[in-house]
N, C-alpha and C positions, 0 to 999 in steps of 0.2 A: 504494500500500500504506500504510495508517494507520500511524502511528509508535506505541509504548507511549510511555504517558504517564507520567512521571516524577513522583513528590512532592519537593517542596522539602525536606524530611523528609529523603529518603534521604543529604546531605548531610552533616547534623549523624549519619547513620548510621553515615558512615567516620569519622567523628572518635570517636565513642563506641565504637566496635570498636579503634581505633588505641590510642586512650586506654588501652582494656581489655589490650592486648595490651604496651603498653610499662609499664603498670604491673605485669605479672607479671613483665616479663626485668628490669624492676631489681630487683626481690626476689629474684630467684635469682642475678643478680650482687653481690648485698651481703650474702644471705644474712638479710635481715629486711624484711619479718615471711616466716615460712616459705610452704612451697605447698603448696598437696594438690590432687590431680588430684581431680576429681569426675565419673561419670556424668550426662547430660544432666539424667534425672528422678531425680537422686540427692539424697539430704538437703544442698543449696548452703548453708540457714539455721544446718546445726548445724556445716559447717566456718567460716563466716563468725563465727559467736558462738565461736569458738574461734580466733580470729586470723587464721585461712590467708586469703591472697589463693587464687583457687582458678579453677582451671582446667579447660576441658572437651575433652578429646583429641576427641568427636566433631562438635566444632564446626571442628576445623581437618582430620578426616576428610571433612568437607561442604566444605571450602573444598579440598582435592585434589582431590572430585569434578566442584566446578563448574569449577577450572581447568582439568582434563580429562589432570593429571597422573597418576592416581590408576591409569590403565594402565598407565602406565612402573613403577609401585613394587610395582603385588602381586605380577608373577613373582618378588621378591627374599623377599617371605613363603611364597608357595607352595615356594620352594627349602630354605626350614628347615622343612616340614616343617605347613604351614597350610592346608587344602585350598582348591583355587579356589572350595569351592560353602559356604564359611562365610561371613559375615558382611564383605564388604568395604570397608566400614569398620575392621574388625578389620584385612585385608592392605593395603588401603592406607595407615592410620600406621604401622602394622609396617613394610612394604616401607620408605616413605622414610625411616624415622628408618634401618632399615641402609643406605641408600646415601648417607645423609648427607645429606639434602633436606627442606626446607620450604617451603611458599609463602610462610608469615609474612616470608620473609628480604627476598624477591622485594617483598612488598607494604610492609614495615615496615625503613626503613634503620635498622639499627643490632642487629637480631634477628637471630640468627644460626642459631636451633637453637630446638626448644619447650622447655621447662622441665622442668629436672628435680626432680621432688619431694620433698618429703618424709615425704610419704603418698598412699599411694592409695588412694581410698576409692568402693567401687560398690554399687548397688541391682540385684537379676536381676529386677528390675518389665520390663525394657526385653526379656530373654532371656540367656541363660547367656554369650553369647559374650562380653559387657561385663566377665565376670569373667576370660574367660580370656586377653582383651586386656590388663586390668592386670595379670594373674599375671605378664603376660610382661615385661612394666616392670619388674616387683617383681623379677625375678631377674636382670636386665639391670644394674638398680642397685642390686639389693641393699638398696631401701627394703621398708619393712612398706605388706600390701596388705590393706584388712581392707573387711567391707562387710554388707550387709545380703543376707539371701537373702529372699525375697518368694515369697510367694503366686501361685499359674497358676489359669487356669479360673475366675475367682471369680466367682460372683451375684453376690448382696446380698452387700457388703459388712458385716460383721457386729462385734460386740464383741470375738469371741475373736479375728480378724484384728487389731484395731486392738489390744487388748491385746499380739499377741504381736511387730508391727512394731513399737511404742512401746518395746517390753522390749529389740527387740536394736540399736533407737537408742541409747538410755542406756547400753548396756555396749557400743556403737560409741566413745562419747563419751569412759568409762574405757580402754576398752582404745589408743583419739588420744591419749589424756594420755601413758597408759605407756609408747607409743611417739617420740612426738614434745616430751612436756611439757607444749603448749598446754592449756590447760585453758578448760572450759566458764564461759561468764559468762551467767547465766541472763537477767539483764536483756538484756543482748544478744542477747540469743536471741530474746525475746518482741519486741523493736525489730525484728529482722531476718525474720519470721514476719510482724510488720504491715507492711513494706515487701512484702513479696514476696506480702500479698495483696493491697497496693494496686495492685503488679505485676499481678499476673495477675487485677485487675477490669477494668484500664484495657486490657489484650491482648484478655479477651473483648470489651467493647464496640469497639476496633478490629476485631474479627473480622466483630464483630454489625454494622456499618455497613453490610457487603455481603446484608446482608438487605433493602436499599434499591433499586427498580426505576428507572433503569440499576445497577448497582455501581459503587463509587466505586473499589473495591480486588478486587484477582485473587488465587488461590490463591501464583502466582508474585511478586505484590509479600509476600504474607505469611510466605514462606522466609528473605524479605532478610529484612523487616522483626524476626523473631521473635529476632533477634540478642539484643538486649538479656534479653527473656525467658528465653533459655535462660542464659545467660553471666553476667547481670547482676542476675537475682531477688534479693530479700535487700537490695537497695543505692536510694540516693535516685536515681542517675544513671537507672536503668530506669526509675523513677516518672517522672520528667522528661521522659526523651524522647516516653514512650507519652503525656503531658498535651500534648505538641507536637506529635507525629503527628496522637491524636484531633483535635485542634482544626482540623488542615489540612484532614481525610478531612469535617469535620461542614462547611467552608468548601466543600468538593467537591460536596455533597450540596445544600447551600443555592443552588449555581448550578446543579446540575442537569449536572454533568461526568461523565462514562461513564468507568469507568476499559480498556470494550470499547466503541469508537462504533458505535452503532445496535445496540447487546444485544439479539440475535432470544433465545438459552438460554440457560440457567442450567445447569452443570453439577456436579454435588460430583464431587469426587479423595479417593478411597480408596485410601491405601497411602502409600509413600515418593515424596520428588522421583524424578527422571532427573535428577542435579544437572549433567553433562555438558549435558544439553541443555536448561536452563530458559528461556534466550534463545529457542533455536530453535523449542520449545514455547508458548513467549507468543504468537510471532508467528503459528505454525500456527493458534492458537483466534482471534488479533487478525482473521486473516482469515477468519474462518468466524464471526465476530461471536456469538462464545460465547465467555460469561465463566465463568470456574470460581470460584461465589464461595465455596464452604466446602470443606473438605478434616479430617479424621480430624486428623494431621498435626501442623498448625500449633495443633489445639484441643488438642493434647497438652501445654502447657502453660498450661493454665487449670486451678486449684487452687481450686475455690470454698470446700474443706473446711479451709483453713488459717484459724488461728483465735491471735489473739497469746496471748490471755487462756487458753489451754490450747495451749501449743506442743508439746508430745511426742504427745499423741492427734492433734491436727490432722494435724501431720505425718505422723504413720501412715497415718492415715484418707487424708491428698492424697494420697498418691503407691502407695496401695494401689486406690486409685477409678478410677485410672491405666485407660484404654481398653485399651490391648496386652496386660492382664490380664486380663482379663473373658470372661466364656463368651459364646458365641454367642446365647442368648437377649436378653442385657445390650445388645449388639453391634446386634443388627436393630432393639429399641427405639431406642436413639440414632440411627441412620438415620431414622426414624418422627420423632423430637424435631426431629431436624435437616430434615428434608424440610419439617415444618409452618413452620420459621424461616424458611429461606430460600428455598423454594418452588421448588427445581431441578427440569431436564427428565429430567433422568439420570445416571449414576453412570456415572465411569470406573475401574475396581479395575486397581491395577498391580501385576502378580504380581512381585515381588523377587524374583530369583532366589536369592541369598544372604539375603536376608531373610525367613525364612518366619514368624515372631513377628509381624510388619509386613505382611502377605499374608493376607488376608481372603476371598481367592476360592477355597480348593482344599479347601474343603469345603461346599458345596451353600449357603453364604449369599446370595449373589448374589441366585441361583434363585429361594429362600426370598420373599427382601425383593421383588423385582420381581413375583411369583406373587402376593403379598398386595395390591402398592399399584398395581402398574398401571406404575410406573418402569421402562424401559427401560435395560439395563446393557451394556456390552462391557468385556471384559479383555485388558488391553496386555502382554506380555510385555517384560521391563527388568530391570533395577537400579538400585539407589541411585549405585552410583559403577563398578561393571565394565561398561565399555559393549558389552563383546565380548556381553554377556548381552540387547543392545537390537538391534532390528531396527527402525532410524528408515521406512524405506520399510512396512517390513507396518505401524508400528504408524501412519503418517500415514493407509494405505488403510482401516484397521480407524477410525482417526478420521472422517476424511471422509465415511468410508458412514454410522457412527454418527447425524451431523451431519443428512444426507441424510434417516435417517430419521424421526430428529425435525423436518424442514420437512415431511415429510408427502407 
């Protein structure tokens, strides 16, 4: 059985995760510079040009799922009153923050508990349940929870969109001062806007490498890898690492290194990880020698629209362009864009059970895109982190026919 092939990379990965993580519990044990929690695709630029160290609850909701604790903790949300078929992400930090549990403690000596804020602040670009996760902080500790509400369904993204996100950024901005004091430094802002699209050039071209016949990089190296991206946008440490990853991935490519040995398909992943079973998933495709080089997902944080030299539009404009928004015409085109880049065999759509904003298959697109290009698709039944929602046996037999039928 082929081993996954590891980057040197991933290394300096736990040290910049580590880093990330011990520099927010001393801010909350000293009490300066303050915290704000942030949404994944939430405005990271405009709390960083505002002081906060800033933190992403679904970044340590993904690290529950992959540890595989993330079933011990949501019956304790389900019992206050959370239903099992929302967002689990939502009951799994829920769950452990009430039984008193982190992984961070487990993986980080010295961290004891995640951070408590002093603002929490969300974008509904991602879906409703991101707010009603911080609501639920917000009256647990009695901080202010304030945020952006966004646009559903959108085409073209238009002027009056990006006018009216820009509008309830800025009075996001006043209303952090009133609450917390920090105040806006616009220069900082414009600094922090050009990092975080140096950020998210250097994530697409790691993305865009697996556009190269073998792939140098799998859908599941890109869940670790997009750490910094998500957590880290806005900051010089992200630009760093993604200029030391590219560099290894473009060394992969120049000797001709498979990151699948002997890549017979190419597949895209549509939808969320199985963060439970990424390992076990790597090696299922390692042995069917099909590599999953792009995925929906991981290209969710590429922001080509961010712009230093205009930070309040930009920002609108990024995180309004945001995929999880977009109507289903928008949706099949990008499929179409994506098909021509990386020239996959076929699509696997993984219906979230609790994620339906993130579940792309349950209404006739699949169908749609496969009828027009000739692309052959099947749908896994899963979730992000409730594995009771995964059936590993049907969805290996649904894989392996798949597989089967693209050898022909």
């Amino acid at each position: 059985m082929a081993e996954i092939k590891k980057l040197e990379t991933a290394k300096l990965m736990k040290k910049v995760m580590a880093d990330h993580f011990y520099e927010i519990d001393a801010a909350v044990k000293s009490g300066n510079p303050k915290v704000a929690w942030c949404t994944s695709v939430g405005p990271a630029e405009l709390l960083r040009a505002m002081g906060f160290v800033v933190y992403f609850p679904e970044n340590h909701a993904a690290i529950l799922g992959a540890s595989r604790a993330a079933n011990d903790c949501i019956p304790a949300a389900n019992a206050i009153g959370y239903s099992p078929e929302i967002c689990s992400y939502l009951t799994s930090d829920v769950g452990a923050y009430l039984k008193g549990f982190t992984p961070l403690s487990k993986i980080y000596d010295g961290i004891e508990s995640i951070p408590k804020p002093d603002v929490l602040v969300y974008n509904t670009n991602q879906c409703r349940d991101v707010k009603d996760w911080f609501e639920w902080y917000a009256r647990e500790w009695k901080v202010p929870c304030l945020g952006i509400e966004s646009f559903v369904n959108v085409g073209d993204v238009t002027k009056d969109h990006v006018d009216s996100i820009a509008a309830q950024m800025r009075k996001l901005a006043v209303d952090i001062t009133a609450a917390t004091g920090n105040k806006m430094d616009e220069d900082l802002l414009k600094e922090t806007v050009r990092l975080s699209r140096q950020c998210s050039d250097l994530w697409k071209d790691v993305l865009e490498i697996a556009t190269n016949k073998p792939s140098p990089l799998t859908f599941f190296d890109g869940t670790i890898h997009m750490g910094p991206a998500v957590c880290m946008r806005g900051t010089q440490v992200a630009v760093d690492y993604y200029e030391i990853l590219l560099k290894e991935l473009r060394g992969w490519v120049d000797k001709g290194v498979a990151a699948v040995a002997g890549e017979r398909h190419r597949i895209y992943w549509e939808g969320m990880p199985v963060w439970g079973k990424l390992r076990e998933n790597a090696k299922l495709f390692l042995g069917l020698e099909t590599c999953l080089v792009a995925s929906t997902y991981c290209n969710s944080w590429i922001f080509t629209a961010l712009d230093p030299d205009d930070p309040w539009n930009s920002m609108a404009r990024a995180y309004t362009e945001l995929f999880i928004v977009r109507d289903d015409d928008y949706k099949e085109d990008y499929y179409r864009r994506m098909l021509d880049l990386f020239d996959f065999d076929g699509i696997i759509f993984h219906d979230a059970k609790t994620c339906p904003a993130n579940s792309n298959c349950r209404y006739g697109l699949p169908q749609r895109f496969s009828k027009e290009t000739g692309i052959p698709f099947i749908t896994i039944d899963g979730d992000l982190n409730d594995l009771r929602c995964y059936s590993e046996e049907q969805a290996i037999t649904k894989i392996e026919a798949f597989i089967e039928q693209l050898d022909g």
